[in-house]
C-alpha positions, 0 to 999 in steps of 0.5 A: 507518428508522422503520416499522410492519407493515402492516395489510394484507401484513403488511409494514414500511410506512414512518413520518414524523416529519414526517407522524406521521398516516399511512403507505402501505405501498411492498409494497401501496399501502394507507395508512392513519392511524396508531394513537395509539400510534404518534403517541405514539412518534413524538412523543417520537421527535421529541422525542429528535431535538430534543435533537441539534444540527442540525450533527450531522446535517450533513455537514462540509465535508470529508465533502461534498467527499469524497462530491461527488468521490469517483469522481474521487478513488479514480479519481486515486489508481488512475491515480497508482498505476498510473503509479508501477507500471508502471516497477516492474514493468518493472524486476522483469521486465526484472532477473530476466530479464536474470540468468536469461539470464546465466551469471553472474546470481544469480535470487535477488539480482535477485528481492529487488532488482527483485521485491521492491520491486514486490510491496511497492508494491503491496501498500501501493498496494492497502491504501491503496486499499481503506482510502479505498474502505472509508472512502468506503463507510461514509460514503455508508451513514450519509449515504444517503437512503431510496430512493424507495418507488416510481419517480418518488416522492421521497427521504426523509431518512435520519433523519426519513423525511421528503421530500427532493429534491436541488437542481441537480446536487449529490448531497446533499440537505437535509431540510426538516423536520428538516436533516439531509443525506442523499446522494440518488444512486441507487448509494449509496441503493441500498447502503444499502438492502440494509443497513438494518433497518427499526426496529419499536419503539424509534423513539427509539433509532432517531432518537438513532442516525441523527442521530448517526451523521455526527457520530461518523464526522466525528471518525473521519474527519478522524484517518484524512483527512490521514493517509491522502492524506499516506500515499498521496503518501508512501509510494510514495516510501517504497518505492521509495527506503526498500525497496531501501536497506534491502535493500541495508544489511541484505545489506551487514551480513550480508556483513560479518558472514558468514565461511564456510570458504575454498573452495580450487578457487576461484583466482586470480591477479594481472592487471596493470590501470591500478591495478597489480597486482590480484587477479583471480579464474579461472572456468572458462568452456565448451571449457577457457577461462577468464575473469579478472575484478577490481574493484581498478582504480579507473578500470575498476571491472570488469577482465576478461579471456577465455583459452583456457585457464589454463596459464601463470598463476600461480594461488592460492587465497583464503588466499595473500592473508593476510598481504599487504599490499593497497590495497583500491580507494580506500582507503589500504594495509594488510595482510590480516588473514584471509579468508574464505568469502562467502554468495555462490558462487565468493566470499571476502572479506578482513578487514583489522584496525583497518578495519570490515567485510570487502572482496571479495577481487576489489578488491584490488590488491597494495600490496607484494611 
């Protein structure tokens, strides 16, 4: 904003290239003509100014259609985002709460599994918005207009200081002495007001920079535009597809490559299932009973059975298995190569040579004596 100390108050008192000959201070009301200094400086003011197309001085179109719908836009990707999270959230509260009430729930598995994919979504969901808030803002600073020195006085052009008035309903208002568009809302005006310095000396510096200034944000705007919106509809899908397929293959591959040492209190015994003779595991359950759970019937992924207690069966623990031969569940007959401990609790796995990775020893079923 050009300006000069007033001769009165002291205080900056607005400048014009459209009216160079006088100015009126908005702190005390005095006008007054201005000095042939400051004409001169104004005139090769307007002088720099001339030697800037006009188109950088205007909004582009993307840039007027972003400034006319913004309050809609930012207000349509919030409610997208809540929609998307609100599911999310659900799910993470439901999950953990389900393996917090359950004797054989893992926390930990439920909060990298339910929690995480939440608290991922939401953090790329508010950096995206805060990027198109922050984006939004700095146009709205370098397009705004110079508020009004006194109510029911005019706008004036952001670069000139010359009057503007909007047309209709629209926002944006064109400046008749030199064509620059400046936003005329009172919010945006009023944020840039409390940013702006007024320029006391250099006024052809002062002009070359703000006339310029929507031109240098266009370019930087249309790289992050499309980029960003694109991002916002991708992302969430990203995460929400992306994130617990990538969980679910890196703890598979730490699975896989995990051998701890064989835990012998851990037994098991063979349960005839609709897929023959499988390996079932015993854990002890409250009052001396016991429960009986495998995963190699190919119809009954999960086979389990309570007793009141252990007596009777014939038990074993993990390393029993190797050497056998073993139909892992829906894979062809081999023989057991090695077992071993599994990051889990109460866990082992099996390795089977000539097939990759390791199987649970749950999912076996006996393919010979």
């Amino acid at each position: 904003m050009l300006a000069t100390s007033c001769a009165r108050c002291g205080k900056p008192s607005p400048l014009s290239l459209a009216t160079p000959d006088r100015t009126r201070c908005p702190s005390c009301a005095h006008e007054a003509a201005t000095s042939p200094e400051l004409r001169a400086s104004l005139s090769r003011a307007a002088a720099a100014l001339a030697t800037v197309e006009a188109h950088h001085r205007q909004l582009s179109r993307p840039q007027a259609r972003a400034l006319r719908h913004a309050s809609w836009r930012i207000g349509c990707f919030v409610a997208a985002f809540t929609t998307l999270v609100f599911p999310l959230a659900l799910c993470a509260i439901t999950g953990v709460w389900s393996q917090l009430t359950s004797s054989q729930g893992d926390p930990l598995l439920a909060s990298c599994l339910c929690v995480g994919p939440f608290v991922i979504f939401t953090a790329v969901g508010s950096l995206l918005l805060r990027a198109i808030v922050r984006r939004t803002r700095a146009l709205e600073l370098a397009a705004a207009a110079i508020p009004p020195a006194r109510p029911g006085d005019p706008a004036r052009c952001r670069v000139c200081g010359g009057d503007v008035a909007a047309v209709g309903v629209s926002p944006v208002a064109r400046c008749g002495y030199c064509a620059a568009d400046s936003l005329v809302t009172p919010a945006a005006m009023a944020r840039a007001a409390s940013r702006r310095a007024p320029e006391l000396v250099d006024f052809s510096r002062a002009i070359s920079a703000d006339a310029t200034a929507l031109g240098d944000l266009a370019a930087r705007w249309s790289r992050w535009l499309v980029p960003t919106f694109v991002g916002a509809l991708v992302l969430p899908l990203l995460v929400l597809v992306g994130i617990p397929l990538a969980f679910v293959l890196g703890i598979a591959g730490f699975f896989d490559w995990y051998e701890g040492a064989v835990d012998p209190s851990v037994r098991y015994t063979l349960v005839d299932t609709p897929a023959g003779r499988c390996v079932g595991r015993i854990d002890p359950l409250d009052g001396g009973r016991v429960r009986i759970e495998s995963h190699g019937a190919g119809a009954h992924p999960a086979w389990v059975r309570e007793l009141p207690s252990d007596r009777g069966l014939e038990t074993f623990d993990a390393r029993w298995i190797v050497g056998k031969s073993v139909r892992p569940r829906g894979e062809q007959p081999g023989v057991v190569g090695s077992v071993h401990g599994s990051p889990m609790p109460r866990m082992h796995r099996v390795r089977i040579p000539g097939r990759f990775g390791q199987r649970d020893i749950e999912s076996l079923c006996m393919a010979g004596p």
